[in-house]
C-alpha positions as CSV (number, residue, x, y, z in Angstrom):
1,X,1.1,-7.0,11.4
2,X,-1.7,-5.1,13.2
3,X,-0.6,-1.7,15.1
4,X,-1.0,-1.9,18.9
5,X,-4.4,-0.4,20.2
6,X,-5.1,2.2,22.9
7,X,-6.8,1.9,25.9
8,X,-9.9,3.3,25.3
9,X,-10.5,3.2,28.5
10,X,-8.4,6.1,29.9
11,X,-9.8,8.1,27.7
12,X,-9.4,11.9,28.7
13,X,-6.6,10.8,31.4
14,X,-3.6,11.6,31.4
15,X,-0.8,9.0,30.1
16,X,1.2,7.0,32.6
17,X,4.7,7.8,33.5
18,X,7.3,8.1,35.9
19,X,6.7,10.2,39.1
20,X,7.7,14.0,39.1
21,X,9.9,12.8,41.8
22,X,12.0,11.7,39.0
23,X,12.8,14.6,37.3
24,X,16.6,14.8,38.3
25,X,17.1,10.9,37.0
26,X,15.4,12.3,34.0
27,X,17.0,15.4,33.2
28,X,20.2,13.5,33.5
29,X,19.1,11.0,31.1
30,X,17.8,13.5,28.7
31,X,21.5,14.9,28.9
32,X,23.6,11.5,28.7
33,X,21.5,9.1,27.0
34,X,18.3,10.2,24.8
35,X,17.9,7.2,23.3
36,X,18.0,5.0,26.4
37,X,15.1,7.3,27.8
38,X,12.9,6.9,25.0
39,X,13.5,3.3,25.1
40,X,12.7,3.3,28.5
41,X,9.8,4.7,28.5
42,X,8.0,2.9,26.0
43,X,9.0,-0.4,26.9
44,X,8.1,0.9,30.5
45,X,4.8,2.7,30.3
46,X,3.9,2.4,26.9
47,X,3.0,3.5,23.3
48,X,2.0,6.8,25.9
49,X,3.9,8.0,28.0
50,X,4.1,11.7,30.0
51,X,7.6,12.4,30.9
52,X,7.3,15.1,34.0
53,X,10.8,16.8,33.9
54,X,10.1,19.9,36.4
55,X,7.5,22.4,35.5
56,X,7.3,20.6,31.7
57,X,5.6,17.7,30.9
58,X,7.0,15.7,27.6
59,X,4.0,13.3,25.9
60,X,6.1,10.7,24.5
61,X,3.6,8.9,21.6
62,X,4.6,5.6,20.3
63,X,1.8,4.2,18.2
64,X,1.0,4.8,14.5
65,X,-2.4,6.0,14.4
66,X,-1.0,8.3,17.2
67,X,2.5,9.9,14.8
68,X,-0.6,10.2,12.0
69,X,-2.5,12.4,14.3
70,X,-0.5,14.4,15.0
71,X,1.8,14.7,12.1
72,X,-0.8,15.0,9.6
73,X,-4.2,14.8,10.7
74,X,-4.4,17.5,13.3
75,X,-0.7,18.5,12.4
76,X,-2.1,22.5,12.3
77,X,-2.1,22.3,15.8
78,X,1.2,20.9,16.4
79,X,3.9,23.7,15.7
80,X,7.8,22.6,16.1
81,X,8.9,21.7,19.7
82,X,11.5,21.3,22.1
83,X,14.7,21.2,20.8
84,X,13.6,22.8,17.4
85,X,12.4,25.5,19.1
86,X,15.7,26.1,20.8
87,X,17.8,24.9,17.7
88,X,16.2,28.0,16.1
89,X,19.2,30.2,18.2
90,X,21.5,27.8,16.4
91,X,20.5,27.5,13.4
92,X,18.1,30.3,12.3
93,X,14.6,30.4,11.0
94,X,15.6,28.3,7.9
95,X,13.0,25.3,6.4
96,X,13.2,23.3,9.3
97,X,12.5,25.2,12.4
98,X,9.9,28.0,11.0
99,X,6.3,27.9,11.3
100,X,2.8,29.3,9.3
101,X,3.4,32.0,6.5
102,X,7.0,31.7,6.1
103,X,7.7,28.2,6.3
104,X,4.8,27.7,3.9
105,X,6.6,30.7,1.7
106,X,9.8,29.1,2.2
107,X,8.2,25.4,0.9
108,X,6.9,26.9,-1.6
109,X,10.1,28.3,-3.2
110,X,12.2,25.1,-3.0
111,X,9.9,22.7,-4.0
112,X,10.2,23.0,-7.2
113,X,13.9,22.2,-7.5
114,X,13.3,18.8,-5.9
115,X,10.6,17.6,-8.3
116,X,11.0,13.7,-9.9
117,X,11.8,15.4,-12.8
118,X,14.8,17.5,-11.8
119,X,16.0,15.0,-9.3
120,X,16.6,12.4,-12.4
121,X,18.8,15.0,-14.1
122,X,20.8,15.3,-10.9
123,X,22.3,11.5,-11.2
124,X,24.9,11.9,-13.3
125,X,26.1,14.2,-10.3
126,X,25.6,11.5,-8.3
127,X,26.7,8.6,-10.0
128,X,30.2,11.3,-10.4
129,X,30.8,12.3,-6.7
130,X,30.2,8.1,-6.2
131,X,33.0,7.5,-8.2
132,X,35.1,9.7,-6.7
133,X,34.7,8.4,-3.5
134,X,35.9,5.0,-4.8
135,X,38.6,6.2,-6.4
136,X,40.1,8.2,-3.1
137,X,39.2,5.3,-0.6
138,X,41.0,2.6,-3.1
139,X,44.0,4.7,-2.7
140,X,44.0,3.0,1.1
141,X,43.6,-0.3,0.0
142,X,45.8,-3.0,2.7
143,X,46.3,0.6,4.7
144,X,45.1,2.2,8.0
145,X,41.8,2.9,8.9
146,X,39.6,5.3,7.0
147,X,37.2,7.8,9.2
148,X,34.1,6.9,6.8
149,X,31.9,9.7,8.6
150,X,34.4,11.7,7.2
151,X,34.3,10.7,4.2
152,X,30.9,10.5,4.2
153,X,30.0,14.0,5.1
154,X,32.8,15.2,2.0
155,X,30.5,13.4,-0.6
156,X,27.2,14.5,0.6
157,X,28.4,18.1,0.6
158,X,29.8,17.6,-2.5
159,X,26.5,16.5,-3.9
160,X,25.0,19.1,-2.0
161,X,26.6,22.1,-3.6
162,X,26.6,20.3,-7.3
163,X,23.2,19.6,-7.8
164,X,21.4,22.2,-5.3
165,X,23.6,25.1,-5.5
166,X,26.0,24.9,-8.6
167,X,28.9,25.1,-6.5
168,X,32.0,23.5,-5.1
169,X,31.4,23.2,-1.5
170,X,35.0,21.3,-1.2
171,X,36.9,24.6,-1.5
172,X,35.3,26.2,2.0
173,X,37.3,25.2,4.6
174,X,35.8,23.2,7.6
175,X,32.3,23.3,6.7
176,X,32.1,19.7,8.6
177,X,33.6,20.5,11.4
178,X,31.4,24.2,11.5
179,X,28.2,21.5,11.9
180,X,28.8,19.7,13.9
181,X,29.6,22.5,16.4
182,X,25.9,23.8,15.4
183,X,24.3,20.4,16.0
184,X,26.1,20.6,19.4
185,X,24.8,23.8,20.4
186,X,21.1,23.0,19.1
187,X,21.1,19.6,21.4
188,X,22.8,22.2,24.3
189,X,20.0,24.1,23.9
190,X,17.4,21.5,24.0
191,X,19.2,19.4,27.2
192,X,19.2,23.4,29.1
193,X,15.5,24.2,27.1
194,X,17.1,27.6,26.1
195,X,18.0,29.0,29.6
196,X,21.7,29.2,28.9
197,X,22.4,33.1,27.2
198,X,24.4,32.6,24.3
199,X,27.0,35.2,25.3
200,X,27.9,32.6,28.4
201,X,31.7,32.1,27.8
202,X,31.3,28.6,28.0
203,X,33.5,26.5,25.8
204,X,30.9,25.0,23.8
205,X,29.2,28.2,23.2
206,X,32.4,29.6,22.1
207,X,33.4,27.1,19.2
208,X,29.8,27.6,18.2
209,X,30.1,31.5,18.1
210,X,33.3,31.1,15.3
211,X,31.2,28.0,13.9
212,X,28.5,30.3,13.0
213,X,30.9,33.0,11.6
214,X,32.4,30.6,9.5
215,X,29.0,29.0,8.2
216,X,27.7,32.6,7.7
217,X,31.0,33.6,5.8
218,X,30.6,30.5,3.6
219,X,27.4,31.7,2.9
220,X,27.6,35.0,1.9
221,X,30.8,33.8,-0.6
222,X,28.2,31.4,-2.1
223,X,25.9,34.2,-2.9
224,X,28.9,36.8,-4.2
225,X,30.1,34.3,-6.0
226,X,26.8,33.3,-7.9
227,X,26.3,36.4,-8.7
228,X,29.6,37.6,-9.6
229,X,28.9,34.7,-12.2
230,X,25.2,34.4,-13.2
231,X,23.7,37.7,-12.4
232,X,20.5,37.8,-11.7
233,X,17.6,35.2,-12.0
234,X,19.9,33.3,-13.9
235,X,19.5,29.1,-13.2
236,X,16.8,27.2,-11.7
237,X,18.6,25.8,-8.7
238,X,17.8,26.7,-4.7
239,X,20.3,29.5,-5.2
240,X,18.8,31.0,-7.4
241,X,15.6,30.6,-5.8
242,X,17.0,31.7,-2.4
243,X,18.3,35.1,-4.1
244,X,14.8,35.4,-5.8
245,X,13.1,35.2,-3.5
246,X,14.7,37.1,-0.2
247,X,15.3,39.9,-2.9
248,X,11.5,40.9,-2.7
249,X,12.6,41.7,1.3
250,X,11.2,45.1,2.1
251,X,13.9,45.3,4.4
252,X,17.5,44.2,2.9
253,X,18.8,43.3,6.2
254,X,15.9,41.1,7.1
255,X,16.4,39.5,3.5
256,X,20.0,39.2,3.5
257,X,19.0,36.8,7.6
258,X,16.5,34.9,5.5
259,X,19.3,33.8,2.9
260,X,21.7,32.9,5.6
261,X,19.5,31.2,7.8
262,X,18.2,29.0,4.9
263,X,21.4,28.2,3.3
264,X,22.4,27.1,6.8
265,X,19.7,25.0,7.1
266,X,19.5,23.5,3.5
267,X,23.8,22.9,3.7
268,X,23.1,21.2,7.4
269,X,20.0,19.2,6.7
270,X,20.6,18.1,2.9
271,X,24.2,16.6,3.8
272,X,23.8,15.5,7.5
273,X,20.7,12.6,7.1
274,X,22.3,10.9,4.1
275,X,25.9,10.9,5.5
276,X,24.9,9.4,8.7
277,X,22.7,6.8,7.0
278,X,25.8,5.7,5.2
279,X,27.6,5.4,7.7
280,X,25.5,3.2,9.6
281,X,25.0,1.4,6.6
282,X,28.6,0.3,6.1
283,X,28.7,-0.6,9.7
284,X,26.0,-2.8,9.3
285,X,27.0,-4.2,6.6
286,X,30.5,-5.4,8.3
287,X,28.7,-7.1,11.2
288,X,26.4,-9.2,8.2
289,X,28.9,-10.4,5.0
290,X,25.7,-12.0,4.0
291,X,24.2,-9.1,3.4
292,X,27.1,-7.5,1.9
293,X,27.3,-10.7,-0.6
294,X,24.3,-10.3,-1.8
295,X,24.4,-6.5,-2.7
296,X,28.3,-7.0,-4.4
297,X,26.3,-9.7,-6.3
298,X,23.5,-7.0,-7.5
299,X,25.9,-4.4,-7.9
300,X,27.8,-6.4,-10.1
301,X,25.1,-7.8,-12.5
302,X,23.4,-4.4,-12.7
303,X,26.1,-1.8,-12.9
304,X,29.0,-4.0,-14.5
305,X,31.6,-2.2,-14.8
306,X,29.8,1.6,-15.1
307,X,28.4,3.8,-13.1
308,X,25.1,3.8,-12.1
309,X,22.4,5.9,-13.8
310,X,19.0,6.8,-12.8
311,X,17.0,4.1,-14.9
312,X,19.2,1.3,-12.5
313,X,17.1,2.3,-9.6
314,X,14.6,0.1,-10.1
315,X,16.8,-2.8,-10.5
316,X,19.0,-2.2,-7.4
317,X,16.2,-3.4,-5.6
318,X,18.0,-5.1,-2.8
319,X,20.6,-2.2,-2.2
320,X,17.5,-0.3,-1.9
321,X,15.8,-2.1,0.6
322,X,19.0,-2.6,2.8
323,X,19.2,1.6,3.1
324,X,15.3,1.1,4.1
325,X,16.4,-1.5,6.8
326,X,19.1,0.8,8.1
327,X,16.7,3.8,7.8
328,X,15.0,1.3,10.4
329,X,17.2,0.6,13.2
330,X,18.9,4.1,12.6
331,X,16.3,6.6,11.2
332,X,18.5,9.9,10.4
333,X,15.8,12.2,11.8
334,X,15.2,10.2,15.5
335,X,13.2,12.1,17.1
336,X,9.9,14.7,16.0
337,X,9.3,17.1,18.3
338,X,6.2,19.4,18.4
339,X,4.3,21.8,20.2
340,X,0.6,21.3,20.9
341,X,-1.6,24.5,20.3
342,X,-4.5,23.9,21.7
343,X,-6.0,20.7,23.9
344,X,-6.3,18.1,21.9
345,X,-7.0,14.1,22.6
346,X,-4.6,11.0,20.9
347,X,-5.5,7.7,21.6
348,X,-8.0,9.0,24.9
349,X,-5.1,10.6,26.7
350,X,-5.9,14.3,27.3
351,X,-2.8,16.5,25.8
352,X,-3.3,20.2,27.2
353,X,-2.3,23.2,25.1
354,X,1.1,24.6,25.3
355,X,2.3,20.4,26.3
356,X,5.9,19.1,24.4
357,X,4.9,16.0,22.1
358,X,7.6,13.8,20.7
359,X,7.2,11.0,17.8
360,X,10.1,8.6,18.1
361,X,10.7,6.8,15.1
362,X,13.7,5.6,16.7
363,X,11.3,3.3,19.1
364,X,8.2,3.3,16.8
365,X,10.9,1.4,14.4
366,X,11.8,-1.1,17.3
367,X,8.2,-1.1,18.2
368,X,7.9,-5.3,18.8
369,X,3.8,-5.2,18.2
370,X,5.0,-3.7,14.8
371,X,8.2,-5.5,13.5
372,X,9.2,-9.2,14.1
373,X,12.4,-9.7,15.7
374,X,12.8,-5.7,15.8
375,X,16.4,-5.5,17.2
376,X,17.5,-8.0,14.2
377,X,19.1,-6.4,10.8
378,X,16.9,-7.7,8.1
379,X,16.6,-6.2,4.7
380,X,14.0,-8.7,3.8
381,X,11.3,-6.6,5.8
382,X,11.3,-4.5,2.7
383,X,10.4,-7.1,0.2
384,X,6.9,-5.8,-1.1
385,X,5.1,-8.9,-0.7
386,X,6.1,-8.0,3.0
387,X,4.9,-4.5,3.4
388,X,1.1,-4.6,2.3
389,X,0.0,-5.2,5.9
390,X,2.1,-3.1,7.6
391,X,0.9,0.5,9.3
392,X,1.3,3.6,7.1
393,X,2.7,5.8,10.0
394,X,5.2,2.2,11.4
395,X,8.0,3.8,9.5
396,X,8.5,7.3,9.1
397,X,12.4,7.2,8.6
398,X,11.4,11.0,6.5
399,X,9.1,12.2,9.0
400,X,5.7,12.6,7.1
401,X,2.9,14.9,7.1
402,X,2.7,18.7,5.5
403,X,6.5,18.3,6.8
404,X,7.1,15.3,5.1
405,X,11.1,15.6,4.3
406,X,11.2,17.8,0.8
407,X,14.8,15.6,-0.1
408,X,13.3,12.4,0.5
409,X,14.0,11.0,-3.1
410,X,16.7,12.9,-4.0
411,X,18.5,11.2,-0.3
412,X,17.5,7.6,-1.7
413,X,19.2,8.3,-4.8
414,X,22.3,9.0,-3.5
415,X,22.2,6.7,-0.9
416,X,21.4,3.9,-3.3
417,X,24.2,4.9,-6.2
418,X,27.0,5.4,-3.6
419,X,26.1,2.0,-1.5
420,X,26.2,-0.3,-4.8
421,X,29.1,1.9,-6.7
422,X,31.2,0.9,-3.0
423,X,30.1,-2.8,-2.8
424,X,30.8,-3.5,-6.4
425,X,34.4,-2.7,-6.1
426,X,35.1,-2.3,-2.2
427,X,34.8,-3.9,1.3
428,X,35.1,-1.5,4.6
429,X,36.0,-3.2,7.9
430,X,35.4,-1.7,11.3
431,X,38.5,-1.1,13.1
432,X,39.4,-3.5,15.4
433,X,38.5,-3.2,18.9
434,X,36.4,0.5,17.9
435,X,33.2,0.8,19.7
436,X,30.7,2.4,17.5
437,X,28.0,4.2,19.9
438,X,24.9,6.0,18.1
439,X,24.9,10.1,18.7
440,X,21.6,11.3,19.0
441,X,22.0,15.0,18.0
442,X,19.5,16.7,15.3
443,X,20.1,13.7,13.4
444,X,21.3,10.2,14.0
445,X,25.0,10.5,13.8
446,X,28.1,7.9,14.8
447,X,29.5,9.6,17.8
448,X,33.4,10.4,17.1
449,X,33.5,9.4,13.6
450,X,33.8,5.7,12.3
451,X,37.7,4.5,11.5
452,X,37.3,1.6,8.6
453,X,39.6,-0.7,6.9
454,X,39.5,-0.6,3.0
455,X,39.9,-4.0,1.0
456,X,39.1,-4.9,-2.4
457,X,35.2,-6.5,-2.9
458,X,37.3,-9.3,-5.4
C-alpha cells in the first residue's frame, strides 16, 4: 500500500493546526489524554500538523518519508526533544536521553554485548525465566486474578539482570515500583516542560526523590557486588563494560554519575518495552481465541513438551508475527520526540530551528492510507508475502535511525519464547468487568496493572 503524499503545494508554509487560541484545550489534553491528541490531530489536520501550545510550537509528522527524514536522513539535526529532554532530570544522561560524543561513546561501549552472536547464547536464559513464569502462574490455576504487568515486569528484570548484568535483580526490593515513580516524574516533567523545581514538596516529586535513592542504591550494590566477585575487567557483559569504561573518568565523581545514570537507564528501558508488550499481548489475545488457538497449536507442534531454544525462532513464525501485530496497535516506544537544530524543510512545511518535532508510531501504525482496517487485530499483516509493498518507515515499533533500539532482537527473543512457552500450557482471562486503558508514559504501559484469570491451555 502506497504511503500518503504531501502537498507539495504548501511548500515552505507552515503545517495546519488548531488556533493558538487553543492552547488551554491543548495543554489539558497533553496532560489527560496524549494519545487522544495525537489522534486528533492527525485525523484532523493531517500527516502535518503544528500544535501551538503557548510560546512552543509542537510539529506533529505522520508520514513515512517524513519519520525517515528526520530519523535517519537528516537525523544530525534532530537532537532528543520534549519530554526526553526533561526526562533527563529523571532519569540521567544514560543511552537514551544523551546527545553527540557521549551518546556515541556510550553506543559504542554496549553494542557489542547485544550482537546476534551473544544474544543466541542468552536463550537458555530465556527459555529459563519463561519457565518459571509458568510454573508460578500455574500455581493459580481455577484462583483469583493474577496482576500480569506484575508479573511481567518480574520476568523481564529477571532476564534483564541474567543475561546483561550477571545478577539477580529479584533480590532488590521494589525495583518495579521505583520505575514506575521515574516514568511518572519524566511524563511530569514533559506535561509542565521542566518548569516545576524538583525540590517542590509535591507528592509526586517526593515518591520520586526516595524512587531515585532506591534505584541509585540498587545501583551502586550491583557494582560492589560485581566486584567484590569478579574484580576487575573480568566478563564481557554491560557491567563489565559500564565499570570499564566510566573507570577511564578523569574525574571519579563524574564517573561514578555516568554508571548510575546508565544502569538506570539500561534497568528502565531493557525491562519496561518488553513487559508492556506482553502485557498487551495477552490482553489481546483474550478478546481473539482464534488467535490464541492458532499460537497453542504452533507452540505445541514446535516446542512439544520443552522449552524453547534459539534455533525454534524461525519456526514460531506465527507467535512472531502476533508480537509484530501487537507492536502495531501498541508500539512500546509511542512517541519520538526531537529537537530541530537548524531550519529544515519535511514534506514542504517550513520547520524553524529550535521547533519540538514528534514521530507518532502510535498513529503512523493506525495510519488508514497505510494499513487496511487499522483499528482491527490482525497478525496476518505480518505474513511476508504481505509486507513487500509496504513503506520502510510505516512501522517503527523500535524507533529506527542511528537511534534505532540497540535491544531490538534481544526484546523479540524474549517476547517470542515467553508468549509460546504460556500458550502451550496456559490461558489468561481478563478479569471480569476490568477496564484496561493504555498509559502513555515513556513507554506504552497498561495503566494500574492488568488482573488475569489463569486456566489450563488443555
Amino acid at each position: 500500500m502506497a504511503a500518503p503524499t504531501a502537498a507539495l503545494s504548501q511548500r515552505g508554509r507552515t503545517p495546519p493546526g488548531p488556533p493558538r487560541t487553543a492552547t488551554l484545550g491543548l495543554v489539558s489534553k497533553l496532560a489527560s489524554d496524549r494519545l487522544g491528541l495525537m489522534n486528533l490531530a492527525a485525523s484532523r489536520y493531517g500527516d502535518a500538523v503544528r500544535l501551538a501550545i503557548g510560546p512552543k510550537n509542537l510539529y506533529l509528522f505522520n508520514n513515512p518519508e517524513f519519520a525517515k527524514h528526520v530519523l535517519a536522513d537528516n537525523a544530525a539535526n534532530y537532537h532528543k526533544g520534549v519530554g526526553l529532554v526533561q526526562a533527563k532530570r529523571a532519569i540521567g544522561d544514560g543511552l537514551l536521553t544523551s546527545e553527540g560524543e557521549l551518546w556515541r561513546k556510550q553506543r559504542k561501549m554496549i553494542q557489542p554485548v547485544f550482537q546476534a552472536k551473544r544474544i543466541a547464547q542468552q536463550a537458555g536464559v530465556i527459555a529459563a525465566e519463561a519457565t518459571s513464569l509458568v510454573e508460578r502462574l500455574s500455581q493459580h490455576l481455577g484462583g483469583g486474578p493474577v496482576d500480569i504487568m506484575h508479573e511481567m515486569t518480574g520476568l523481564t528484570l529477571g532476564v534483564l539482570g541474567h543475561s546483561l548484568l550477571d545478577a539477580d535483580l529479584s533480590v532488590y526490593a521494589g525495583v518495579g515500583h521505583s520505575f514506575e515513580a521515574v516514568q511518572d516524574q519524566a511524563m511530569f516533567e514533559m506535561v509542565t516542560l521542566g518548569k516545576v523545581p524538583m525540590w517542590a514538596p509535591l507528592p509526586k516529586q517526593l515518591r520520586f526523590r526516595k524512587a531515585r535513592a532506591n534505584l541509585e542504591h540498587v545501583v551502586d550494590r550491583l557494582v560492589a557486588d560485581r566486584l567484590a566477585r569478579t574484580g576487575e575487567g573480568a566478563g564481557d557483559d554491560v557491567m563489565t563494560r559500564l565499570i570499564d569504561s566510566t573507570r577511564q573518568e578523569p574525574d571519579p565523581a563524574v564517573g561514578k554519575q555516568r554508571m548510575r545514570d546508565e544502569l538506570v537507564t539500561l534497568l528502565l528501558a531493557g525491562h519496561e518495552t518488553t513487559a508492556s508488550t506482553l502485557g498487551w499481548t495477552f490482553y489481546l489475545l483474550d478478546k481473539h481465541p482464534h488467535v490464541w488457538q492458532r499460537l497453542h497449536e504452533e507452540a505445541v507442534e514446535v516446542l512439544s513438551d520443552r522449552p524453547p531454544t534459539y534455533e525454534d525462532l524461525r519456526h514460531l513464525t506465527y507467535t512472531s508475527m502476533v508480537i509484530e501485530e501487537v507492536m502495531r496497535l501498541y508500539p512500546p516506544v509511542w512517541i519520538l520526540p526531537r529537537l530541530a537544530q537548524a531550519d529544515d524543510e519535511i514534506g514542504g512545511y517550513h520547520v524553524p530551528a529550535g521547533a519540538d518535532v514528534l514521530i507518532c508510531p502510535y498513529t503512523m501504525h493506525r495510519h488508514p492510507g497505510l494499513w487496511a482496517d487499522p483499528e482491527r487485530f490482525d497478525p496476518e499483516r505480518f505474513d511476508p508475502g504481505r509486507t513487500a509493498n509496504r513503506p520502510g518507515y510505516a512501522y517503527i515499533p523500535f524507533g529506527a535511525g542511528p537511534r534505532f533500539c540497540v535491544g531490538n532482537h534481544l526484546g523479540m527473543m524474549e517476547a517470542v519464547f515467553v508468549l509460546s512457552s504460556m500458550v502451550r500450557q496456559l490461558r489468561l482471562t481478563t478479569a471480569p468487568g476490568y477496564r484496561v486503558v493504555p498509559e502513555p508514559m515513556l513507554s506504552l504501559r497498561v495503566r494500574g496493572g492488568l488482573p488475569m484469570l489463569v486456566s489450563s491451555a488443555r
